[in-house]
Every structure is written in structure tokens, then in C-alpha cells.
Gaussian input, Z-matrix of N, CA and C with variables (Angstrom, degrees):
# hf/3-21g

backbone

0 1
 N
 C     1     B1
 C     2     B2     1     A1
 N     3     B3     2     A2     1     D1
 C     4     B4     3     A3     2     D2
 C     5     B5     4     A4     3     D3
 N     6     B6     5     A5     4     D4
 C     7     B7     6     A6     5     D5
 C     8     B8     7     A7     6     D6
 N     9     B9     8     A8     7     D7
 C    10    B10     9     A9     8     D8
 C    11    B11    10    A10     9     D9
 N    12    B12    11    A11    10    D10
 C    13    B13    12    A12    11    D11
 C    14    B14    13    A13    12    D12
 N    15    B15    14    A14    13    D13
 C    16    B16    15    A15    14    D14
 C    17    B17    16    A16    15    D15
 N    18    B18    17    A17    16    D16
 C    19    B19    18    A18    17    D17
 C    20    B20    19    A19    18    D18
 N    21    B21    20    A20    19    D19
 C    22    B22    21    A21    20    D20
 C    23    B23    22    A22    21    D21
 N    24    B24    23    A23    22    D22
 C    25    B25    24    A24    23    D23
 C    26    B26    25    A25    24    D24
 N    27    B27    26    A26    25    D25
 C    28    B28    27    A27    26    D26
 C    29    B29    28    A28    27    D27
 N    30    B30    29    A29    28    D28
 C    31    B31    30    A30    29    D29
 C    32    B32    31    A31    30    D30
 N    33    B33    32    A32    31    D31
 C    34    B34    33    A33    32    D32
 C    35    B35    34    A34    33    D33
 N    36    B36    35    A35    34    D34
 C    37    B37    36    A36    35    D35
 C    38    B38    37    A37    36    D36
 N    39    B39    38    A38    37    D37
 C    40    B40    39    A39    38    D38
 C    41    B41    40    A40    39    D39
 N    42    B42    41    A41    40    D40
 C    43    B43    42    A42    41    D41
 C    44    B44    43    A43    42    D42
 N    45    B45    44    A44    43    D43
 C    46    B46    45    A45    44    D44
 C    47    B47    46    A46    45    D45
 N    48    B48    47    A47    46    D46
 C    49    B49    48    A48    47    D47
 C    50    B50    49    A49    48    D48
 N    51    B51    50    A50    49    D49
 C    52    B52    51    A51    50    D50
 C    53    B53    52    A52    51    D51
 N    54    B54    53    A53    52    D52
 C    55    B55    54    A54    53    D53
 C    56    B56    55    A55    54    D54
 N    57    B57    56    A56    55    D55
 C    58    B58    57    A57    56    D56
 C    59    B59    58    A58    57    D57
 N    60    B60    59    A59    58    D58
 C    61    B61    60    A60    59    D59
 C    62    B62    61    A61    60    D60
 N    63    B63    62    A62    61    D61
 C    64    B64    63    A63    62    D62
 C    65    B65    64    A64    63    D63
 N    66    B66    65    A65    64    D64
 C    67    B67    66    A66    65    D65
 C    68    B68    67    A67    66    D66
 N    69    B69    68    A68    67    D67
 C    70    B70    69    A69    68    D68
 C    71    B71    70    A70    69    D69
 N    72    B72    71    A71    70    D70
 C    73    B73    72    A72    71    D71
 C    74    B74    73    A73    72    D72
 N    75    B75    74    A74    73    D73
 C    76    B76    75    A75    74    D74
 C    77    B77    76    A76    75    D75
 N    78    B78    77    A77    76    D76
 C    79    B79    78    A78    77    D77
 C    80    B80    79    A79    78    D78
 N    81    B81    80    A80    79    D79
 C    82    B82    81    A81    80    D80
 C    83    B83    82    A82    81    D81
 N    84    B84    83    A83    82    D82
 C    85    B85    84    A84    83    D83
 C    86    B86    85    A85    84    D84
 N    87    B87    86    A86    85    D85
 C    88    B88    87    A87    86    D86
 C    89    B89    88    A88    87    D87
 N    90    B90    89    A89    88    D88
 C    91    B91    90    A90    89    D89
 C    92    B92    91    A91    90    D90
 N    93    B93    92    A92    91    D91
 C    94    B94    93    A93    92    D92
 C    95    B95    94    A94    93    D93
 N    96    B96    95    A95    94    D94
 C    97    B97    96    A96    95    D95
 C    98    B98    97    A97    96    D96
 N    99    B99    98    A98    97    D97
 C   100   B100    99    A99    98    D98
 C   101   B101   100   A100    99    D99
 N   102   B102   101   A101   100   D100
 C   103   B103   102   A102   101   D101
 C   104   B104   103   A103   102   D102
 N   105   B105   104   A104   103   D103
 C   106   B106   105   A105   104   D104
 C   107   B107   106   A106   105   D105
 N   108   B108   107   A107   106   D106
 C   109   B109   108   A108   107   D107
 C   110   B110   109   A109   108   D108
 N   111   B111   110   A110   109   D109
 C   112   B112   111   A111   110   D110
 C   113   B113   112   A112   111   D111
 N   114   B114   113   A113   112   D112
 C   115   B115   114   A114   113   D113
 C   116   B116   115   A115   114   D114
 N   117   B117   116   A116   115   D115
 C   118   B118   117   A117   116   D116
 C   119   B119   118   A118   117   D117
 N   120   B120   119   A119   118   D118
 C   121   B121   120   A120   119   D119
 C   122   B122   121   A121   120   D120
 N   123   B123   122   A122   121   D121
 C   124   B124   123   A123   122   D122
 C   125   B125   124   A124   123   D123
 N   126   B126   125   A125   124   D124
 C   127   B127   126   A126   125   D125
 C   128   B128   127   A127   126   D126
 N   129   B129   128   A128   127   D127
 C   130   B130   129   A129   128   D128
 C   131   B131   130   A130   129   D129
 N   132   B132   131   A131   130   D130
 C   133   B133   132   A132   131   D131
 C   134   B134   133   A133   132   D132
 N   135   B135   134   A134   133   D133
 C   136   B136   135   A135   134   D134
 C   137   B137   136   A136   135   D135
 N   138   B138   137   A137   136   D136
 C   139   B139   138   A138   137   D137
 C   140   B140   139   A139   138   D138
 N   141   B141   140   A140   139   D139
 C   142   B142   141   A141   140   D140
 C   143   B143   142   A142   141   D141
 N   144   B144   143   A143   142   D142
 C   145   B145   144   A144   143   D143
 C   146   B146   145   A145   144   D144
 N   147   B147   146   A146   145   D145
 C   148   B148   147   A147   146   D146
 C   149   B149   148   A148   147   D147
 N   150   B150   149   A149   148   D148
 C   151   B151   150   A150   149   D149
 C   152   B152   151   A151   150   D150
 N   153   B153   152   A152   151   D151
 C   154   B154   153   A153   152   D152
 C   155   B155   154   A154   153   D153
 N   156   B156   155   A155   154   D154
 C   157   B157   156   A156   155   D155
 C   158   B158   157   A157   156   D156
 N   159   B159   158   A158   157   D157
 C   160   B160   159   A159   158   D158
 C   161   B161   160   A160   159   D159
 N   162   B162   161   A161   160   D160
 C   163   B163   162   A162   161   D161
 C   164   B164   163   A163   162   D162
 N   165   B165   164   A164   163   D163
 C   166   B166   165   A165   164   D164
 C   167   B167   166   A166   165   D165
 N   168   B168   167   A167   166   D166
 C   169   B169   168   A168   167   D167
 C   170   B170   169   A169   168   D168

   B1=1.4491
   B2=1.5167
   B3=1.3741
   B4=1.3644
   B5=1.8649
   B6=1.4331
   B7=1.5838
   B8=1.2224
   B9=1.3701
   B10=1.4306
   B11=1.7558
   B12=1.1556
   B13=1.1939
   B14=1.9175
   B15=2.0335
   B16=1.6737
   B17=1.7641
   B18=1.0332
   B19=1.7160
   B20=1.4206
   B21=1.6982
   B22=1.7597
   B23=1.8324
   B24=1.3713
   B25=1.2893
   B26=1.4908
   B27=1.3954
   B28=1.3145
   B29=1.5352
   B30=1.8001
   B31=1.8261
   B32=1.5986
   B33=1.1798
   B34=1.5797
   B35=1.2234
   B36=1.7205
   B37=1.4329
   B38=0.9591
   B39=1.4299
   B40=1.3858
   B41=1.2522
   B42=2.1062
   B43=1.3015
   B44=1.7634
   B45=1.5144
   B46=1.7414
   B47=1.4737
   B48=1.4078
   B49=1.0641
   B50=1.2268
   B51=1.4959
   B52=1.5751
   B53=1.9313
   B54=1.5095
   B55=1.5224
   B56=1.7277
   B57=1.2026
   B58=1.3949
   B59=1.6344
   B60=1.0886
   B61=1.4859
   B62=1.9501
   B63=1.4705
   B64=1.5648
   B65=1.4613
   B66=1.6923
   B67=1.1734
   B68=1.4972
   B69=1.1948
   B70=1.8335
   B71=1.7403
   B72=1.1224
   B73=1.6325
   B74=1.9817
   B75=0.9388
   B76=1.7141
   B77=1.7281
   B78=1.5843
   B79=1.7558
   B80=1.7687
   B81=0.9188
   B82=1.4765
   B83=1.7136
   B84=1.1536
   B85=1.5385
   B86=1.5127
   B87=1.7178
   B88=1.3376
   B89=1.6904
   B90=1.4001
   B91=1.7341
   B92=1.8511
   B93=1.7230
   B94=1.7163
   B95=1.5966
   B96=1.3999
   B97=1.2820
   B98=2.1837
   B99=1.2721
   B100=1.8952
   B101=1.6759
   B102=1.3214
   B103=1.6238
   B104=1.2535
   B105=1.7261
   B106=1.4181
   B107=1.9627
   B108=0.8078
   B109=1.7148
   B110=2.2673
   B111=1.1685
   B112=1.6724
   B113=1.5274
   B114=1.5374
   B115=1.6973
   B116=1.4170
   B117=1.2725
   B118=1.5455
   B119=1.3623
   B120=1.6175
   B121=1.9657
   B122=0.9273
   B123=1.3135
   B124=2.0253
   B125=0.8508
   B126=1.3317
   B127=1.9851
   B128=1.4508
   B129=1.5159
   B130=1.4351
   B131=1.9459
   B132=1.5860
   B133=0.8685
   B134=1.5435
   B135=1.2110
   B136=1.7273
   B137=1.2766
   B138=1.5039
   B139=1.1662
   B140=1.7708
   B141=1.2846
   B142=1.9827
   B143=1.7454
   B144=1.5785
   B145=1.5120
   B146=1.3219
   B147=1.0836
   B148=1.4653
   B149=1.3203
   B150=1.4197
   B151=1.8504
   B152=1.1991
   B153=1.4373
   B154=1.8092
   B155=1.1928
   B156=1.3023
   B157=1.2620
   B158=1.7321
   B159=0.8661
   B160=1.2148
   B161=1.6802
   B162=1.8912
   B163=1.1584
   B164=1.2964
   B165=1.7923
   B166=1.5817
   B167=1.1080
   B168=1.5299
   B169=1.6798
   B170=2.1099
   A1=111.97
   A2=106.50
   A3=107.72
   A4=120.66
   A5=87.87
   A6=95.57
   A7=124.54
   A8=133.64
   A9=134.96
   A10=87.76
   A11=125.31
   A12=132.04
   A13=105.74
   A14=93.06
   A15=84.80
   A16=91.52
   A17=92.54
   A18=112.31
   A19=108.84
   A20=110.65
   A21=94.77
   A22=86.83
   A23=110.64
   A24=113.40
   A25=122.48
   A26=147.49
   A27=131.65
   A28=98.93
   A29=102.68
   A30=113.55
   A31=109.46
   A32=112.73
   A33=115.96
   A34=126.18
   A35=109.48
   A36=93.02
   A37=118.53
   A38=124.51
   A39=122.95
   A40=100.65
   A41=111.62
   A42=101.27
   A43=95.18
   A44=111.35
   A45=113.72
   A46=103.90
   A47=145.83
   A48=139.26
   A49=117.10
   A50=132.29
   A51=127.90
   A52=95.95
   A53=83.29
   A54=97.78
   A55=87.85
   A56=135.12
   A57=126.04
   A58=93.53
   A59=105.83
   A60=120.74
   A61=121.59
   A62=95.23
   A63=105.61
   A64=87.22
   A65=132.59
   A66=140.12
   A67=121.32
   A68=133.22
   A69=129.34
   A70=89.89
   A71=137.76
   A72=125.87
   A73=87.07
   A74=75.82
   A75=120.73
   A76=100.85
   A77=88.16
   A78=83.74
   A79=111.94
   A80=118.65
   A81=121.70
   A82=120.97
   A83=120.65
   A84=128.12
   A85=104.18
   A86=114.57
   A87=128.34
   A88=106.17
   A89=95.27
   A90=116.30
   A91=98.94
   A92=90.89
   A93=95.36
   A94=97.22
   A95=127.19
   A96=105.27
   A97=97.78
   A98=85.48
   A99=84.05
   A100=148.45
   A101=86.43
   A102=77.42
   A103=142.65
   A104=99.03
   A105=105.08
   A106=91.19
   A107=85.26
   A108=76.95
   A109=102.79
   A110=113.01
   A111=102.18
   A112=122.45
   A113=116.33
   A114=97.79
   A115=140.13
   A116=108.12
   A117=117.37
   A118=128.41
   A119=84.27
   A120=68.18
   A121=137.87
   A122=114.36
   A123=116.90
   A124=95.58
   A125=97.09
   A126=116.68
   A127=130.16
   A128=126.79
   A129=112.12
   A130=84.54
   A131=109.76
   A132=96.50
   A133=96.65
   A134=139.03
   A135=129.30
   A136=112.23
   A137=105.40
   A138=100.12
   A139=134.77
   A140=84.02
   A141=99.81
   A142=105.46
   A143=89.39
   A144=98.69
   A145=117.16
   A146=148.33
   A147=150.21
   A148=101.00
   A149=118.16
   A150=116.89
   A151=104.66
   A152=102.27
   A153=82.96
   A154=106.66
   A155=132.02
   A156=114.93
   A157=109.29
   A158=137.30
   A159=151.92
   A160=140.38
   A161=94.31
   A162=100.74
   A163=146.00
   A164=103.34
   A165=140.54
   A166=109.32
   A167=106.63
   A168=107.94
   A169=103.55
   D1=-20.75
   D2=-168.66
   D3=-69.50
   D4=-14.96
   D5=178.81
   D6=-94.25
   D7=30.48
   D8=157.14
   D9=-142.71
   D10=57.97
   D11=141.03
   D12=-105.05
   D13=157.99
   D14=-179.70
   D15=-115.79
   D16=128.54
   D17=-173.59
   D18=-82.92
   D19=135.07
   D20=-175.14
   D21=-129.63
   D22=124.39
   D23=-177.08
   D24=-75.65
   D25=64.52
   D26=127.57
   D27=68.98
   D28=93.89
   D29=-175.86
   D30=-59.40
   D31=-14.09
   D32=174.17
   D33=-100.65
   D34=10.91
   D35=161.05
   D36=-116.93
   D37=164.02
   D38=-161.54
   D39=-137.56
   D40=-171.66
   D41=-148.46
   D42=-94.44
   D43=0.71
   D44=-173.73
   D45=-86.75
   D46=23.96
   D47=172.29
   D48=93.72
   D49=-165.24
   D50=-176.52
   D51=125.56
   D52=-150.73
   D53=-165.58
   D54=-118.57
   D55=113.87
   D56=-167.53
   D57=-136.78
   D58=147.63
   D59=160.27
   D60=-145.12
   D61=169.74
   D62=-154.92
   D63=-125.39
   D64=132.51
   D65=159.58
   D66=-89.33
   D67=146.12
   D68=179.66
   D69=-127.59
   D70=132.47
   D71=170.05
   D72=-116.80
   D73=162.68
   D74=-179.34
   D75=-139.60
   D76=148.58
   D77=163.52
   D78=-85.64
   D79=-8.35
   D80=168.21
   D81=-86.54
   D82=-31.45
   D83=-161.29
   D84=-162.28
   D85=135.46
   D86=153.50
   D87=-82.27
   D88=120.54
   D89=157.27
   D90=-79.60
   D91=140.93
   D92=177.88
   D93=-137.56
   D94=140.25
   D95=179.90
   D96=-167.29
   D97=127.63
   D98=158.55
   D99=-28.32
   D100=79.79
   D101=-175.90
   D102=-88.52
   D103=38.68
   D104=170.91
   D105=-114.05
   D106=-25.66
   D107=-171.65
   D108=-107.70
   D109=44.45
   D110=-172.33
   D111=-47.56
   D112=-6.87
   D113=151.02
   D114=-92.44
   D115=7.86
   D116=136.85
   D117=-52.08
   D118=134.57
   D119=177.08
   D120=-113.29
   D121=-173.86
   D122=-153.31
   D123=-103.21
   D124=152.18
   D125=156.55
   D126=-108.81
   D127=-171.07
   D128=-150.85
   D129=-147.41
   D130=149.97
   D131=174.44
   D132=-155.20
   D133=123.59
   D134=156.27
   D135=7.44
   D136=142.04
   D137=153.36
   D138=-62.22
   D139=-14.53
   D140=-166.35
   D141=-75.88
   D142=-54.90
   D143=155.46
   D144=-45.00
   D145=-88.03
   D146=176.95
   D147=-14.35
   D148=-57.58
   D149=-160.29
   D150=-72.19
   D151=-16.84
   D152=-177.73
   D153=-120.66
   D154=30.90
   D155=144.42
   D156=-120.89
   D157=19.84
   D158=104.93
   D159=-18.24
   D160=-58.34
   D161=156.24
   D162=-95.92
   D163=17.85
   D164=171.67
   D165=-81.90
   D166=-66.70
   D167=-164.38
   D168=-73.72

């Protein structure tokens, strides 16, 4: 499923490595997934979930 999602890469990662991630939204579910390695795979989480850890970190 993950491949006709549109992936938006995470303003803090960059191209020297780190801890980076890539978001896909749905109105049903956040896709979360590695964007140094993208054939790993992603996971899915609520939107509710999303907001609140969002509005944690």
C-alpha cells in the first residue's frame, strides 16, 4: 500500500544522515516510515495518535 502514498520527508532531515523520517497522511491513518532506508517498512497510526504525539515532542 505504501507505494501510491505521497511521502513528505521530515524538514530536519538532511542529506548527512541522522534519525529522519517521511510522513504519507490519509484522512483515516498517518503512514510513518525511514527515510534513509524506504524499503523498510512503514507503519500506520490514527490520526489522534499522530496529534498527540506531535503535540508531545
Amino acid at each position: 500500500m505504501s507505494t501510491d502514498l505521497h511521502w513528505i520527508k521530515s524538514s530536519y532531515s538532511s542529506e548527512q544522515g541522522g534519525n529522519c523520517v517521511e510522513v504519507a497522511t490519509r484522512p483515516d491513518s498517518i503512514h510513518v516510515r525511514d527515510s534513509k532506508d524506504t524499503s523498510l517498512p512503514s507503519f500506520e497510526v490514527s490520526p489522534a495518535a499522530w496529534g498527540a504525539f506531535v503535540s508531545t515532542v
